[in-house]
C-alpha positions, 0 to 999 in steps of 0.5 A, spaced: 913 261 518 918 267 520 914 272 523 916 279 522 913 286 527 914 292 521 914 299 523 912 304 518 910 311 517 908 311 510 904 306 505 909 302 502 911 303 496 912 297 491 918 297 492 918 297 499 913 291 499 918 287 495 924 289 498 920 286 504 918 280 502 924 278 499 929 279 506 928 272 508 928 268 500 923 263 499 920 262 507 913 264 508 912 270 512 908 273 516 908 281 517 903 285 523 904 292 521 905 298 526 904 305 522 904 312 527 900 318 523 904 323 523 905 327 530 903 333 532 908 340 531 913 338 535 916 334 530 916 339 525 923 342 526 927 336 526 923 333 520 924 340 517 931 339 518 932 333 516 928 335 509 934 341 508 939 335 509 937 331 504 936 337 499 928 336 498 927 343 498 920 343 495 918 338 501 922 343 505 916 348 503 910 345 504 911 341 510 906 345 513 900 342 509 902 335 511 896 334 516 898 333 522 897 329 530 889 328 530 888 331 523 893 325 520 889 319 523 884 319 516 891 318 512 894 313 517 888 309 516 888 309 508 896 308 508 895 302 512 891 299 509 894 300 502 901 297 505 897 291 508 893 290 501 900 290 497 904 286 503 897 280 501 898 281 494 906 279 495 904 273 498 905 274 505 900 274 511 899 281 514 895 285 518 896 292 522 894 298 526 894 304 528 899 306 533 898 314 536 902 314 542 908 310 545 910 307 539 916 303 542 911 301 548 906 298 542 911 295 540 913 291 545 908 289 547 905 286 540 912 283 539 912 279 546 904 278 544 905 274 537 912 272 539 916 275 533 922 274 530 924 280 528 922 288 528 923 291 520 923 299 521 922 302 515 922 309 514 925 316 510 931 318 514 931 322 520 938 324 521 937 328 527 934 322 530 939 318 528 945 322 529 942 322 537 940 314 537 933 316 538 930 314 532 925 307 533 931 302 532 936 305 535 931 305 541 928 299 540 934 295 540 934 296 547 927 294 548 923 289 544 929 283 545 928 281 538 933 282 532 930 290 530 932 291 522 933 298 520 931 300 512 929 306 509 924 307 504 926 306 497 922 312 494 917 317 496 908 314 496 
């Protein structure tokens, strides 16, 4: 069985579950699923440029009404639990947690706990991040040891 750290921020979408799950052909696999809620308004800046660079004014204008740091725990727990539902549903193992600080330590340690093959991260596009190499993938490259995958998600949840 190939083991799989996915690294979310966002329920799945059905495409993104079969895309997932079909990386790998027909070997079984088994997902653990990281999610971190949205963090608090320090983030809120480069998220917002990153909404004008990709054209999606209207998020743009409502980025205030995404809740946010401790207020954002409920939603993390329902996105979840809604990936973790379809990735079952798929055919493949999953379970998951929250993650709320120090998302790379977190996955570090989970990826040397279950002796993972592989680290997916699976999100929106993040340009300022990635342009700097702060993105999770660029940084985890340098720390989990294991093969890290980046992919954006195919649509909005």
């Amino acid at each position: 069985m190939f083991t799989s750290v996915l690294m979310i921020e966002k329920a799945l979408t059905s495409a993104d579950v079969e895309f997932v799950t079909s990386l790998h052909g027909d070997e079984e696999v088994s997902f653990h699923v990281l999610l971190q809620p949205r963090g608090d308004q320090a983030d809120r800046l480069l998220r917002a440029i990153d909404d004008v660079a990709l054209g999606e004014l209207d998020e743009f204008a409502h980025e205030r009404d995404v809740p946010e740091g401790a207020a954002a725990k409920d939603f993390g727990e329902r996105a979840l639990e809604v990936s973790l539902q379809a990735l079952t549903a798929a055919g493949s193992g999953a379970e998951g947690r929250l993650i709320e600080d120090h998302p790379l330590d977190a996955l570090k340690a989970l990826v040397d706990e279950i002796e993972a093959d592989e680290v997916i991260v699976l999100t929106d596009p993040h340009y300022v991040e990635e342009f700097f190499h702060r993105d999770w993938a660029s940084r985890a490259r340098h720390k989990v040891g294991v093969p890290v995958l980046k992919l954006f998600s195919h649509s909005k949840a």
